[in-house]
mmJSON file of the N, C-alpha and C atoms, coordinates in Angstrom:
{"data_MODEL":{"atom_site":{
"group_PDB":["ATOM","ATOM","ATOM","ATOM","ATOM","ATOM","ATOM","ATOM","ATOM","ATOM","ATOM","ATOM","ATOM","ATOM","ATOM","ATOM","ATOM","ATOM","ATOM","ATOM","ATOM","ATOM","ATOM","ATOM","ATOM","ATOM","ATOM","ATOM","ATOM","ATOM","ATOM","ATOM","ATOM","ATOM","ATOM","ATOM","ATOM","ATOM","ATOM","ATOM","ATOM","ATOM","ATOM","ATOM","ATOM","ATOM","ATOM","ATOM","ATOM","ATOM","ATOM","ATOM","ATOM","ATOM","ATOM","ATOM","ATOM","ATOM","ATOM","ATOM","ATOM","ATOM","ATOM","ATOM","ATOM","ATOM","ATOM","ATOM","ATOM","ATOM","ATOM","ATOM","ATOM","ATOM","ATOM","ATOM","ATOM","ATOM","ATOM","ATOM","ATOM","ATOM","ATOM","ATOM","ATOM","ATOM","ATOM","ATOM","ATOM","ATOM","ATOM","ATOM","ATOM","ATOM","ATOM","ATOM","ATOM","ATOM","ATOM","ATOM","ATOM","ATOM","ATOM","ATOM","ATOM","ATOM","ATOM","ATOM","ATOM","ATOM","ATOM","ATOM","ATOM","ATOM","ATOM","ATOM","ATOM","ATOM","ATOM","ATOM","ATOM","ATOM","ATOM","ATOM","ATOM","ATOM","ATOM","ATOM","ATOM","ATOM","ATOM","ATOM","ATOM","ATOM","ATOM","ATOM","ATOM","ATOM","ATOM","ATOM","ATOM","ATOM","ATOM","ATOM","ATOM","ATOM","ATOM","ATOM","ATOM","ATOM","ATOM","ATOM","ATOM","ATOM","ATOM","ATOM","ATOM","ATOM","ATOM","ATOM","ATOM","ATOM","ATOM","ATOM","ATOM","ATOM","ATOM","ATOM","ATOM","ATOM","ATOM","ATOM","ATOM","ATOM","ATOM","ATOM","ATOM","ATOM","ATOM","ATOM","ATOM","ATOM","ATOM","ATOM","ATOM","ATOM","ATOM","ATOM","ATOM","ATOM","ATOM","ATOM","ATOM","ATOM","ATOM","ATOM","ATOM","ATOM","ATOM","ATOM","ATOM","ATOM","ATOM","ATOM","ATOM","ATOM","ATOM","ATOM","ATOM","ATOM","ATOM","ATOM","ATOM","ATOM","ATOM","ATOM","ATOM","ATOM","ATOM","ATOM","ATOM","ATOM","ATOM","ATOM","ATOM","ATOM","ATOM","ATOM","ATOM","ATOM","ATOM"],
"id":[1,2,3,4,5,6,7,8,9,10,11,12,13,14,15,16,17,18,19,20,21,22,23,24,25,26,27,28,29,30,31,32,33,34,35,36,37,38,39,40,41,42,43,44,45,46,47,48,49,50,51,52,53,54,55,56,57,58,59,60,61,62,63,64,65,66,67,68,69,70,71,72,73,74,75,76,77,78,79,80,81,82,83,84,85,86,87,88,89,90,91,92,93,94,95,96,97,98,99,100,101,102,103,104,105,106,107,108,109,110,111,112,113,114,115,116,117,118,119,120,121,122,123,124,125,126,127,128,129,130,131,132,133,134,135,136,137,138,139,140,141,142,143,144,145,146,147,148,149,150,151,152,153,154,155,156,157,158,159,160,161,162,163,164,165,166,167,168,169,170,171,172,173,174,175,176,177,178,179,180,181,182,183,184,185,186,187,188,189,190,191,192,193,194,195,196,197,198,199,200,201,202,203,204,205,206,207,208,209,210,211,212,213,214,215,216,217,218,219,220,221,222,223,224,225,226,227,228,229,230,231],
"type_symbol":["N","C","C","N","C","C","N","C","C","N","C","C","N","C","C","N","C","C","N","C","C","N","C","C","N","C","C","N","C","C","N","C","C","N","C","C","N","C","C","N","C","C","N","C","C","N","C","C","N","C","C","N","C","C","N","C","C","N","C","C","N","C","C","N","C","C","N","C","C","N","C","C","N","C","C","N","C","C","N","C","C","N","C","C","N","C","C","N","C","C","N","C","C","N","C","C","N","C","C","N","C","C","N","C","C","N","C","C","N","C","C","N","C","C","N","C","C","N","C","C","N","C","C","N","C","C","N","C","C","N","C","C","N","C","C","N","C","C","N","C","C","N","C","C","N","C","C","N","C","C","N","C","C","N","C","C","N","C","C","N","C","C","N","C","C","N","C","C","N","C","C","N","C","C","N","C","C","N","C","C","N","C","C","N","C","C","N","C","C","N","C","C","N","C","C","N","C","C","N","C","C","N","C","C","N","C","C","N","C","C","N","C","C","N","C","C","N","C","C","N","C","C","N","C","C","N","C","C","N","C","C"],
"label_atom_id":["N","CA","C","N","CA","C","N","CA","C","N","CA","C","N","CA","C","N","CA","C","N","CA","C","N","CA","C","N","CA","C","N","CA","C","N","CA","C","N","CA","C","N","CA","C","N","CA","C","N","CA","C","N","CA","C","N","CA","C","N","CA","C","N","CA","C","N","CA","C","N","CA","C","N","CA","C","N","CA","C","N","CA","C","N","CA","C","N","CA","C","N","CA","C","N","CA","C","N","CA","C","N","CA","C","N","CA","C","N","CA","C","N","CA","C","N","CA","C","N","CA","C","N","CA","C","N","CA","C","N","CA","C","N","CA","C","N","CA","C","N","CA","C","N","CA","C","N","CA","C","N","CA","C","N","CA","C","N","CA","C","N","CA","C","N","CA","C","N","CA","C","N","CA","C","N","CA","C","N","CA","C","N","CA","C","N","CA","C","N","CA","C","N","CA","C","N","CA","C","N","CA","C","N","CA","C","N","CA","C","N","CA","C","N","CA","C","N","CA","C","N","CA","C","N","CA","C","N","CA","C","N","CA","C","N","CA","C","N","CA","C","N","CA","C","N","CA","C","N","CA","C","N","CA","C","N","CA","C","N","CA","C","N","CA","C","N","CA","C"],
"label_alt_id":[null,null,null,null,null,null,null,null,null,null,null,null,null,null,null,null,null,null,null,null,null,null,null,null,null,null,null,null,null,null,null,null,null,null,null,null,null,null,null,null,null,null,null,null,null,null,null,null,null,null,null,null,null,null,null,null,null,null,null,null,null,null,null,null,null,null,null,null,null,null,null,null,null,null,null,null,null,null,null,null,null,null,null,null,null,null,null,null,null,null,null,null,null,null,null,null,null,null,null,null,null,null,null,null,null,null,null,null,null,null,null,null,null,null,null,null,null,null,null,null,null,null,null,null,null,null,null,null,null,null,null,null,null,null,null,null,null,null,null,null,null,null,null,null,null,null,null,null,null,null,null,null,null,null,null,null,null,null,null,null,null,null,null,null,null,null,null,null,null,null,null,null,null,null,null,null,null,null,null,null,null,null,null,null,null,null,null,null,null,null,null,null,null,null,null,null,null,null,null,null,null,null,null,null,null,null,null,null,null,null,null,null,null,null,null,null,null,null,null,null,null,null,null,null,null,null,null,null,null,null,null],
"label_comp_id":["UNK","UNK","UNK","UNK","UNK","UNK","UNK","UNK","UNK","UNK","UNK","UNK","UNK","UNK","UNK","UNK","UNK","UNK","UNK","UNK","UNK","UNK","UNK","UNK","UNK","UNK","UNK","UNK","UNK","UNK","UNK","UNK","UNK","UNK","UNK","UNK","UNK","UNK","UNK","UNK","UNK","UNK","UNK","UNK","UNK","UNK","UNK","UNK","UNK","UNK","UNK","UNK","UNK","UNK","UNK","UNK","UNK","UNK","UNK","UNK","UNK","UNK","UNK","UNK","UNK","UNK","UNK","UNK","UNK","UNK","UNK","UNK","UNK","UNK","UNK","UNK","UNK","UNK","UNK","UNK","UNK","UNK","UNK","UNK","UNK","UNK","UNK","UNK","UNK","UNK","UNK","UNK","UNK","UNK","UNK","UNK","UNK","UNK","UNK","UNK","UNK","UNK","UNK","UNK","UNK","UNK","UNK","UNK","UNK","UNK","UNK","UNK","UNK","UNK","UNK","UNK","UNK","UNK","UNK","UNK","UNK","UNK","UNK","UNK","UNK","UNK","UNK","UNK","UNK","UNK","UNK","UNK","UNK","UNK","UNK","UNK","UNK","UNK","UNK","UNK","UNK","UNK","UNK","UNK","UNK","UNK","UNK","UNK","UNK","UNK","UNK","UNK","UNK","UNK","UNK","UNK","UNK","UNK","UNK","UNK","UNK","UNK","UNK","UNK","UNK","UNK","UNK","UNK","UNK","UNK","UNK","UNK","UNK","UNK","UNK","UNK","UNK","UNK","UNK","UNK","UNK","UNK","UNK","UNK","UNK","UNK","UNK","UNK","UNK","UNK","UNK","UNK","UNK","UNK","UNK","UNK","UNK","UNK","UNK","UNK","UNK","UNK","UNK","UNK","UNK","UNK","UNK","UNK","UNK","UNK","UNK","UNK","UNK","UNK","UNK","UNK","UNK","UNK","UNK","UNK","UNK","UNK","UNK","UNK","UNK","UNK","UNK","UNK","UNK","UNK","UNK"],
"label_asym_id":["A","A","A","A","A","A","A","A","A","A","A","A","A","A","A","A","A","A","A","A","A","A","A","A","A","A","A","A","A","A","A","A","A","A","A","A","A","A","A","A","A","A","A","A","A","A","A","A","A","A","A","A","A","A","A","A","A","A","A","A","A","A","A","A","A","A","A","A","A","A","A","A","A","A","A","A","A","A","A","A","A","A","A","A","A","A","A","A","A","A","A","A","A","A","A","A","A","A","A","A","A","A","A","A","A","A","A","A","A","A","A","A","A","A","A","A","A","A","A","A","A","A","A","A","A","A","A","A","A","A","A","A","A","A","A","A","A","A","A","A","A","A","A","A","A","A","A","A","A","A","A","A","A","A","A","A","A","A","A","A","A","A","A","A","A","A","A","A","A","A","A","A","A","A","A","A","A","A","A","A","A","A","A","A","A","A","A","A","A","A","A","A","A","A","A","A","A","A","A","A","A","A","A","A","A","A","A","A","A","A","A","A","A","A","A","A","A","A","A","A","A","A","A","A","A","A","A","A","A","A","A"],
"label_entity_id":["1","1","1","1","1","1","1","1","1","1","1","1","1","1","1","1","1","1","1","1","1","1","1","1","1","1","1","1","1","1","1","1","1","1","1","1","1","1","1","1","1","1","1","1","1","1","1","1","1","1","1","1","1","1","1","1","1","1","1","1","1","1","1","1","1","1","1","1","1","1","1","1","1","1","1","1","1","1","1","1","1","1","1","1","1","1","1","1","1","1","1","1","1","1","1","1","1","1","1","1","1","1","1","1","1","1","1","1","1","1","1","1","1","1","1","1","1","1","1","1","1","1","1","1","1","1","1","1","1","1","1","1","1","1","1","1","1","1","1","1","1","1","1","1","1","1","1","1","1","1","1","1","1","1","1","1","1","1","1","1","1","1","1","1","1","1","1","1","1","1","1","1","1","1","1","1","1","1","1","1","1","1","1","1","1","1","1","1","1","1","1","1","1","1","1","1","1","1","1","1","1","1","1","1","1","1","1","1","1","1","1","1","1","1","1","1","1","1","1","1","1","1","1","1","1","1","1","1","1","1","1"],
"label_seq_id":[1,1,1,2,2,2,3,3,3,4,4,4,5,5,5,6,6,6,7,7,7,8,8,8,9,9,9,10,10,10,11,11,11,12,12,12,13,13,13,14,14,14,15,15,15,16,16,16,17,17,17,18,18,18,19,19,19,20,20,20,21,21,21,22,22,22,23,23,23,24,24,24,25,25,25,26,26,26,27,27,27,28,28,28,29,29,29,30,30,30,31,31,31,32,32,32,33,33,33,34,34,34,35,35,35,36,36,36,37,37,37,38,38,38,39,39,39,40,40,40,41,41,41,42,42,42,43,43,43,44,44,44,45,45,45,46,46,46,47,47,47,48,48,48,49,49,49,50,50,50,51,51,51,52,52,52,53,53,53,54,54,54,55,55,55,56,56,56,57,57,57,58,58,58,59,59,59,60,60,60,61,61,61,62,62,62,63,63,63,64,64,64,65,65,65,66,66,66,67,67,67,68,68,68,69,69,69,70,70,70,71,71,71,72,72,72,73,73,73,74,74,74,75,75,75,76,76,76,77,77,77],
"pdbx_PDB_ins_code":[null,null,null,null,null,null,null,null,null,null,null,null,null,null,null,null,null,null,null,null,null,null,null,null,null,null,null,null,null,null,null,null,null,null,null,null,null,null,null,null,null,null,null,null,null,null,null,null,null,null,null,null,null,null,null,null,null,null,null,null,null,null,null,null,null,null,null,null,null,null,null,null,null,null,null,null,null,null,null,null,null,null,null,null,null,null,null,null,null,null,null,null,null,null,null,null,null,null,null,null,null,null,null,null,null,null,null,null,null,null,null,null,null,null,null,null,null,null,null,null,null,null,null,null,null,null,null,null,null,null,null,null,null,null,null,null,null,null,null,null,null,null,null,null,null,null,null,null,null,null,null,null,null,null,null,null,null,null,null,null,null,null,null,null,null,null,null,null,null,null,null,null,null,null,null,null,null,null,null,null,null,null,null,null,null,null,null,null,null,null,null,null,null,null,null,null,null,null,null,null,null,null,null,null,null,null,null,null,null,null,null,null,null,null,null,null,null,null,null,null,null,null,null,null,null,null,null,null,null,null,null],
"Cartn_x":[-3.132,-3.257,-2.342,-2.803,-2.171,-1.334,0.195,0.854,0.455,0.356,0.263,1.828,1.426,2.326,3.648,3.022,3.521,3.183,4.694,4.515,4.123,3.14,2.731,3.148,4.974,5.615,5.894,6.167,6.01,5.082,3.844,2.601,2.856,2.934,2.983,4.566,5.016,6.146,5.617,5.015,4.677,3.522,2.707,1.389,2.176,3.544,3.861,4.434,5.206,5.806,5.168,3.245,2.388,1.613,2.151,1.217,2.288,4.131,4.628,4.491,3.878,4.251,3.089,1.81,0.357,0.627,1.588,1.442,2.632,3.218,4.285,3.9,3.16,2.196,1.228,0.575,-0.638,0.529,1.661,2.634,2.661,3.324,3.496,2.775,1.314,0.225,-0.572,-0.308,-0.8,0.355,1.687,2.616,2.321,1.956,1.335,-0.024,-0.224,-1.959,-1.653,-0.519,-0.508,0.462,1.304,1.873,1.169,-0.196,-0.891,-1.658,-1.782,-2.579,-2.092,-0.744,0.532,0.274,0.361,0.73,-0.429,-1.924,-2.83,-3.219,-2.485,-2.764,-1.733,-0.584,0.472,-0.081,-0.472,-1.388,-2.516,-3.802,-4.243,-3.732,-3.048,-2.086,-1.487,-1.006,-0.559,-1.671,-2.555,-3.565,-3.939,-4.197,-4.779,-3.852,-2.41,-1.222,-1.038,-1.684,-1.81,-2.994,-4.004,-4.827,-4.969,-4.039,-3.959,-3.015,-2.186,-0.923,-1.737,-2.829,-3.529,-4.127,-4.91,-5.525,-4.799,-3.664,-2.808,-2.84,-2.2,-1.525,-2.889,-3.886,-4.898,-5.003,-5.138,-5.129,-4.138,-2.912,-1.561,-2.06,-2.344,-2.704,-3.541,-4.95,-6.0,-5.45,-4.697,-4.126,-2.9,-2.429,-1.184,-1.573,-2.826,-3.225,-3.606,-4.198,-4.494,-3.091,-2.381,-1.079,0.214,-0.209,0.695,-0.055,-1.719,-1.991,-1.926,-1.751,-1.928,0.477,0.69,2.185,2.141,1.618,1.846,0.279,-0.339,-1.104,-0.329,0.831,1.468,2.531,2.65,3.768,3.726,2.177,1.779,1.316,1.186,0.852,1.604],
"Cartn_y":[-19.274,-18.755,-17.535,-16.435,-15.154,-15.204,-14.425,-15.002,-13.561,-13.509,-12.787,-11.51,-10.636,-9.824,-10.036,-11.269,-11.546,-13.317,-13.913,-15.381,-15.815,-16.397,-17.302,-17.741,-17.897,-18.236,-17.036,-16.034,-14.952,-14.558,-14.736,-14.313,-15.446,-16.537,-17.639,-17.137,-16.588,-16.481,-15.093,-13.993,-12.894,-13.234,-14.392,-14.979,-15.617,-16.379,-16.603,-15.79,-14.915,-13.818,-12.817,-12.534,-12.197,-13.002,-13.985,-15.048,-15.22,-15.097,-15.089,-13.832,-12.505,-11.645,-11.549,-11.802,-11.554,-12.576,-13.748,-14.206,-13.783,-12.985,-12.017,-11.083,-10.516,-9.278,-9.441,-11.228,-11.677,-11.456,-12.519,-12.336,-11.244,-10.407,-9.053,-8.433,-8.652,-7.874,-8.565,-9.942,-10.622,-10.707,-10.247,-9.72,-8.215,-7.662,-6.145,-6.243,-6.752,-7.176,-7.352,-8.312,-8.8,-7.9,-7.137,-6.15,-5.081,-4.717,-3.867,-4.128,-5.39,-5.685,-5.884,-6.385,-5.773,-5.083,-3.917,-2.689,-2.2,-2.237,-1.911,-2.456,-3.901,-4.236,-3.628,-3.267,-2.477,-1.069,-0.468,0.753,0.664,0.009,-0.362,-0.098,-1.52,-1.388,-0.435,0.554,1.891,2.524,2.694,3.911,3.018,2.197,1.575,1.716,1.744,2.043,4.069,4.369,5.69,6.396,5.76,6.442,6.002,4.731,4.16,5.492,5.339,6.62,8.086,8.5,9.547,9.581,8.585,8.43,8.455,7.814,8.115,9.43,9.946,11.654,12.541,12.312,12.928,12.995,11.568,11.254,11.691,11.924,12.794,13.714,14.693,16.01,16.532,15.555,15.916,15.95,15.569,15.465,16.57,16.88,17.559,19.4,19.748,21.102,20.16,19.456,19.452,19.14,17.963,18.215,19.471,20.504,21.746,22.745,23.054,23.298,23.005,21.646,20.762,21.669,21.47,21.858,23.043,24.278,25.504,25.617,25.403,25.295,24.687,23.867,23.109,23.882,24.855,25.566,26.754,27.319,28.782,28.555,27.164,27.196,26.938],
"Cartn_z":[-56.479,-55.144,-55.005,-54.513,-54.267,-52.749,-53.202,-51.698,-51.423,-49.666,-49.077,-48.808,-48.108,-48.058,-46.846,-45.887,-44.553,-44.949,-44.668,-44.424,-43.246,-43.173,-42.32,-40.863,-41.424,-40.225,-39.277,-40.069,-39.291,-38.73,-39.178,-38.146,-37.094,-37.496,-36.107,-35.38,-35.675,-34.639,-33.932,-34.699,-33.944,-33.171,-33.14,-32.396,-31.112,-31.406,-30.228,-29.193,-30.171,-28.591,-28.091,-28.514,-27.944,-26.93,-27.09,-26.147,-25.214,-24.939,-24.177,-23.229,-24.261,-23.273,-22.811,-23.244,-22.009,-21.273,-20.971,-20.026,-18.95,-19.582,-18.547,-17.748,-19.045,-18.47,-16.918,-17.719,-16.404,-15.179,-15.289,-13.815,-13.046,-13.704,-13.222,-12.675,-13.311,-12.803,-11.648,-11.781,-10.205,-9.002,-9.599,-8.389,-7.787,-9.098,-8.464,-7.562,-7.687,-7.039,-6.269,-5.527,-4.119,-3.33,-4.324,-3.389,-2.734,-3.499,-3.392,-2.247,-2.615,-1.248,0.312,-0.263,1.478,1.656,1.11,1.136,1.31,1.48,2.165,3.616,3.509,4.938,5.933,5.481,6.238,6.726,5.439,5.857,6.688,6.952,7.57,9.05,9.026,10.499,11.361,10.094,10.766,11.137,10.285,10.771,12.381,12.257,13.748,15.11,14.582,15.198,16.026,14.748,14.648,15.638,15.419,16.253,17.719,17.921,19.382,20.068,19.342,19.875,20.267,19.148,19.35,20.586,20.686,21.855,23.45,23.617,24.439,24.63,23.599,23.484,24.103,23.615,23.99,25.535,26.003,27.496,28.316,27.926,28.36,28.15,27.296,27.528,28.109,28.652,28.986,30.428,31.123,32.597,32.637,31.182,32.046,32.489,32.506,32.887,34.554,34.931,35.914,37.456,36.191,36.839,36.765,36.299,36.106,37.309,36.851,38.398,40.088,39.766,41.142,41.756,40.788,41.229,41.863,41.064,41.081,42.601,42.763,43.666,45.334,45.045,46.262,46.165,45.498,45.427,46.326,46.071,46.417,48.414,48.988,50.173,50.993],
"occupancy":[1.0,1.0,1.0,1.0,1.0,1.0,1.0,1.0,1.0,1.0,1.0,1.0,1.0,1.0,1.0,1.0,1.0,1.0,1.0,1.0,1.0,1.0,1.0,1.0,1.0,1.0,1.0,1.0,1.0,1.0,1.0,1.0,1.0,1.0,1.0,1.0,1.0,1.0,1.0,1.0,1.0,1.0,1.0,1.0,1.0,1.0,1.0,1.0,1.0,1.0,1.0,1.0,1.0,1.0,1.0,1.0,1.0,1.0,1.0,1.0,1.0,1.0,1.0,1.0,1.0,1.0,1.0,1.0,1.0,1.0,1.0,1.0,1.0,1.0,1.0,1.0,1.0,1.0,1.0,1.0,1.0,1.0,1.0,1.0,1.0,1.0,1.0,1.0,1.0,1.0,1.0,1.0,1.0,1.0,1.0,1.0,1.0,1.0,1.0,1.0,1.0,1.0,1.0,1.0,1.0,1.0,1.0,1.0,1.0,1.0,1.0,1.0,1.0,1.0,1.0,1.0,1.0,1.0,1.0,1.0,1.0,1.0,1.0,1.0,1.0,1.0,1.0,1.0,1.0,1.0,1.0,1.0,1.0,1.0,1.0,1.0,1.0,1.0,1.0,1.0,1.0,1.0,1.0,1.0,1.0,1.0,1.0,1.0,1.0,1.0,1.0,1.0,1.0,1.0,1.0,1.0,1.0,1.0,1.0,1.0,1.0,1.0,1.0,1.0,1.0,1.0,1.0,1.0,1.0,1.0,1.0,1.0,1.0,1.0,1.0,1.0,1.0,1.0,1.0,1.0,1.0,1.0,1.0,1.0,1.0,1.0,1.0,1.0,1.0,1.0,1.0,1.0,1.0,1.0,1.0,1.0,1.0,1.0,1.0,1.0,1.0,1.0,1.0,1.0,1.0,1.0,1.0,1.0,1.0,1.0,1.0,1.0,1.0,1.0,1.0,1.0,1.0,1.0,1.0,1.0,1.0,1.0,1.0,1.0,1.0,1.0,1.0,1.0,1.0,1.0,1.0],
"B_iso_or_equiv":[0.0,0.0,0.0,0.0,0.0,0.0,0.0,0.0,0.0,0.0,0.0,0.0,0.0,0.0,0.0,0.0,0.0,0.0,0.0,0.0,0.0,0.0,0.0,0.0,0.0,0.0,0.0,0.0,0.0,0.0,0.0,0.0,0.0,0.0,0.0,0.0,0.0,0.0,0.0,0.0,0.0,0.0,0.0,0.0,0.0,0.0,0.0,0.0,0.0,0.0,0.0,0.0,0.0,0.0,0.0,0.0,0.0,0.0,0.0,0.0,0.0,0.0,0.0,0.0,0.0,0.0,0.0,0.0,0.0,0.0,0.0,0.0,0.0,0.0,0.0,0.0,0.0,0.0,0.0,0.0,0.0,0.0,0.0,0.0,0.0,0.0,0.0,0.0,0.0,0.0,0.0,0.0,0.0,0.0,0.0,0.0,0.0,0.0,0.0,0.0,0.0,0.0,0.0,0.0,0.0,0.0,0.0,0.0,0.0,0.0,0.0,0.0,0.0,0.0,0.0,0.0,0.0,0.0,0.0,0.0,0.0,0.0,0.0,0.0,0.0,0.0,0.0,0.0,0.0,0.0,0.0,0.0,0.0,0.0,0.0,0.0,0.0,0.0,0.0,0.0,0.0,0.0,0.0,0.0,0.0,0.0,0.0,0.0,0.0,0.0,0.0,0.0,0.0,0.0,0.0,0.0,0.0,0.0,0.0,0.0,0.0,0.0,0.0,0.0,0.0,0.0,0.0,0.0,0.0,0.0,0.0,0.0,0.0,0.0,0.0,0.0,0.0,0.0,0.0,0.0,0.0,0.0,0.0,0.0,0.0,0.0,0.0,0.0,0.0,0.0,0.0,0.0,0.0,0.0,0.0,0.0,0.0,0.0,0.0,0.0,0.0,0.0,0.0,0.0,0.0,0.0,0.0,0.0,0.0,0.0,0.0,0.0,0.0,0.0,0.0,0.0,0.0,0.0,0.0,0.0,0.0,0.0,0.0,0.0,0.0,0.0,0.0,0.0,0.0,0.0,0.0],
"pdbx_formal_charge":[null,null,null,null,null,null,null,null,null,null,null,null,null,null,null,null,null,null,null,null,null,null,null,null,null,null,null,null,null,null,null,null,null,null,null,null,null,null,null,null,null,null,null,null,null,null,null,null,null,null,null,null,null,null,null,null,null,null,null,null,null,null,null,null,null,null,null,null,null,null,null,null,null,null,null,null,null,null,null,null,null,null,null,null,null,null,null,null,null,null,null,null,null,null,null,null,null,null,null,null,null,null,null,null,null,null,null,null,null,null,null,null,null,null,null,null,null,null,null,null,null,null,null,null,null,null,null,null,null,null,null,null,null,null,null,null,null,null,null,null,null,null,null,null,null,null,null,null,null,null,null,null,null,null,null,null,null,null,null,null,null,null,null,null,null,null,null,null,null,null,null,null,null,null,null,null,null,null,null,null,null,null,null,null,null,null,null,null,null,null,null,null,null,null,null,null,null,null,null,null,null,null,null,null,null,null,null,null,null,null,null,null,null,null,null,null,null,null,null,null,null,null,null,null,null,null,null,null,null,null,null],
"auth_seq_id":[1,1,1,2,2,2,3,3,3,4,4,4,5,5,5,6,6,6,7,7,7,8,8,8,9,9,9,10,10,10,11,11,11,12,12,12,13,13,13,14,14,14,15,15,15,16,16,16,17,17,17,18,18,18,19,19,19,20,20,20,21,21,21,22,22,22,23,23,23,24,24,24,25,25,25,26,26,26,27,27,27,28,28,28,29,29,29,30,30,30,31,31,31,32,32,32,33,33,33,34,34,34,35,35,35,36,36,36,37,37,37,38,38,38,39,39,39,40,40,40,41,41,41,42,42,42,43,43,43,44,44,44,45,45,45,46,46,46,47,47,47,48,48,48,49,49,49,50,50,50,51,51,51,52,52,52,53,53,53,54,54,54,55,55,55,56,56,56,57,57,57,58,58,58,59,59,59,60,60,60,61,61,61,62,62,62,63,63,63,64,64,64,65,65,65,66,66,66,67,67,67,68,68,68,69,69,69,70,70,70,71,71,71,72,72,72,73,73,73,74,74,74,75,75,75,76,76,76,77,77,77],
"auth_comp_id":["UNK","UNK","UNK","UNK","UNK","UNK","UNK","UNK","UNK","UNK","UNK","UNK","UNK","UNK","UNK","UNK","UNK","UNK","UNK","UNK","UNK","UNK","UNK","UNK","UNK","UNK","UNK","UNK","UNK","UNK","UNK","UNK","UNK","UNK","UNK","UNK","UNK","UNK","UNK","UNK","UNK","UNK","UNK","UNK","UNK","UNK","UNK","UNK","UNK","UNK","UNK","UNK","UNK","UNK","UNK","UNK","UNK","UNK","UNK","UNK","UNK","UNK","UNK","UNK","UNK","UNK","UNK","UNK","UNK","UNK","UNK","UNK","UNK","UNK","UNK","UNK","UNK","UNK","UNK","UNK","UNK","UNK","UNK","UNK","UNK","UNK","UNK","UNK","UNK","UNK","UNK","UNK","UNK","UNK","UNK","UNK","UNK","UNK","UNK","UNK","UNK","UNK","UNK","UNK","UNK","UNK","UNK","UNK","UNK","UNK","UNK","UNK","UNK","UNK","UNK","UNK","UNK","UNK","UNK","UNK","UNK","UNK","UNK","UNK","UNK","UNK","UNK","UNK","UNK","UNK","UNK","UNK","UNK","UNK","UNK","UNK","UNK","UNK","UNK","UNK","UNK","UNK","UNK","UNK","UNK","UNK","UNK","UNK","UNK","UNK","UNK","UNK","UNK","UNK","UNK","UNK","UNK","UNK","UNK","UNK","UNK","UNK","UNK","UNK","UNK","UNK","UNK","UNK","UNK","UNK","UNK","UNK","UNK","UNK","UNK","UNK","UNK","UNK","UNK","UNK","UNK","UNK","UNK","UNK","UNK","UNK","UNK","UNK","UNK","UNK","UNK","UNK","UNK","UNK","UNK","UNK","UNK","UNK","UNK","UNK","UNK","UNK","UNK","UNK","UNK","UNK","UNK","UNK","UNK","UNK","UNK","UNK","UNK","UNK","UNK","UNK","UNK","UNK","UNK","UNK","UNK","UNK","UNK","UNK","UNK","UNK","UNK","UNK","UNK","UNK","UNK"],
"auth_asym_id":["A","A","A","A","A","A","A","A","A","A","A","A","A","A","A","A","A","A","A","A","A","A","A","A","A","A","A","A","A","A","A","A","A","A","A","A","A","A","A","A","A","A","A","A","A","A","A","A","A","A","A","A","A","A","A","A","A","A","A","A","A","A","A","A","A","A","A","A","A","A","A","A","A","A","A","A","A","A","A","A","A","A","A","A","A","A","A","A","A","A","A","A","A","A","A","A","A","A","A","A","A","A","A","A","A","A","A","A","A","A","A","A","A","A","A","A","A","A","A","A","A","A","A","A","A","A","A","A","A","A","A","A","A","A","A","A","A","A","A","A","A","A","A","A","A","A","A","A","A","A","A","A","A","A","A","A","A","A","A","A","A","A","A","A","A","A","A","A","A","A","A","A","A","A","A","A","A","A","A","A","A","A","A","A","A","A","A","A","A","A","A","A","A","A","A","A","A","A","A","A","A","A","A","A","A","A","A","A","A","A","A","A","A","A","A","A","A","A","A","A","A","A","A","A","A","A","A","A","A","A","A"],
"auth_atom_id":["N","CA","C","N","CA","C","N","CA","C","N","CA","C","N","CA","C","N","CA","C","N","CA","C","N","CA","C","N","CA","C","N","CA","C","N","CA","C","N","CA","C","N","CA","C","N","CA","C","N","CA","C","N","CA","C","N","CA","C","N","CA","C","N","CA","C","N","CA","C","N","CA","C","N","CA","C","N","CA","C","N","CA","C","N","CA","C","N","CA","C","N","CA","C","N","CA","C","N","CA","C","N","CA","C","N","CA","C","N","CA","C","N","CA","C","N","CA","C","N","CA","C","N","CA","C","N","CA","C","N","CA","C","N","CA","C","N","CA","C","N","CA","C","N","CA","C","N","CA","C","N","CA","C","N","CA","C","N","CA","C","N","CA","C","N","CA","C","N","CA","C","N","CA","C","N","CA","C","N","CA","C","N","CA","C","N","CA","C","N","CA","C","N","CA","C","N","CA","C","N","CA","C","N","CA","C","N","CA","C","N","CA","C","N","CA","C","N","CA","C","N","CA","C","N","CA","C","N","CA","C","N","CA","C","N","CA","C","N","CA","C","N","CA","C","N","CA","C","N","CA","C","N","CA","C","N","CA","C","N","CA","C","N","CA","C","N","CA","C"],
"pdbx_PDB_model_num":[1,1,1,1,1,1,1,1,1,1,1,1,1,1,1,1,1,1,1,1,1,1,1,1,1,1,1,1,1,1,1,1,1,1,1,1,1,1,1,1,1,1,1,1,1,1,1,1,1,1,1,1,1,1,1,1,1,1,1,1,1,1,1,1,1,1,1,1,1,1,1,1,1,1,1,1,1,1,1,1,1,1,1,1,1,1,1,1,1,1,1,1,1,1,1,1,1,1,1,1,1,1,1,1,1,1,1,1,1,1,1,1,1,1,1,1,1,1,1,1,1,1,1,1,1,1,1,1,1,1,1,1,1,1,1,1,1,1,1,1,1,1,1,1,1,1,1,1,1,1,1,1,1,1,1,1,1,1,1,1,1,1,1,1,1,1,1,1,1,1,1,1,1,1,1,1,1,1,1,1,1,1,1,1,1,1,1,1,1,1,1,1,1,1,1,1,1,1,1,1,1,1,1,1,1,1,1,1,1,1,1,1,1,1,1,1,1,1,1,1,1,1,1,1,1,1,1,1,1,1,1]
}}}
């Protein structure tokens, strides 16, 4: 029987600390997953946060020409 160039035990020891690290790897990457997914529902939230505020701002501005005239109009009589 011809020995190989790599013992055996060494492939089984390099088989195991590949199998420790894809299952490190899996962790990591299903902690990234769920951060990702915070972190879209946070975003989310803002934009909805965001365009409530817009909408306000809009509604403030859409009144403050009528209330700048209404002054300068009670001003002039």
């Amino acid at each position: 029987m011809a020995q190989s160039s790599v013992p055996l035990e060494q492939v089984a020891e390099r088989v195991e600390r590949l199998l420790l690290r894809h299952a490190e790897l899996r962790r990591t990457n299903a902690l990234l997953a769920e951060q990702v997914a915070s972190l879209t529902r946070e975003r989310d939230a803002l934009q909805v946060r965001l365009h409530a505020a817009r909408v306000r701002v809009d509604a403030v501005l859409e009144r403050l020409p009528l209330a700048l005239d209404s002054e300068t109009d009670g001003g002039r009589a």
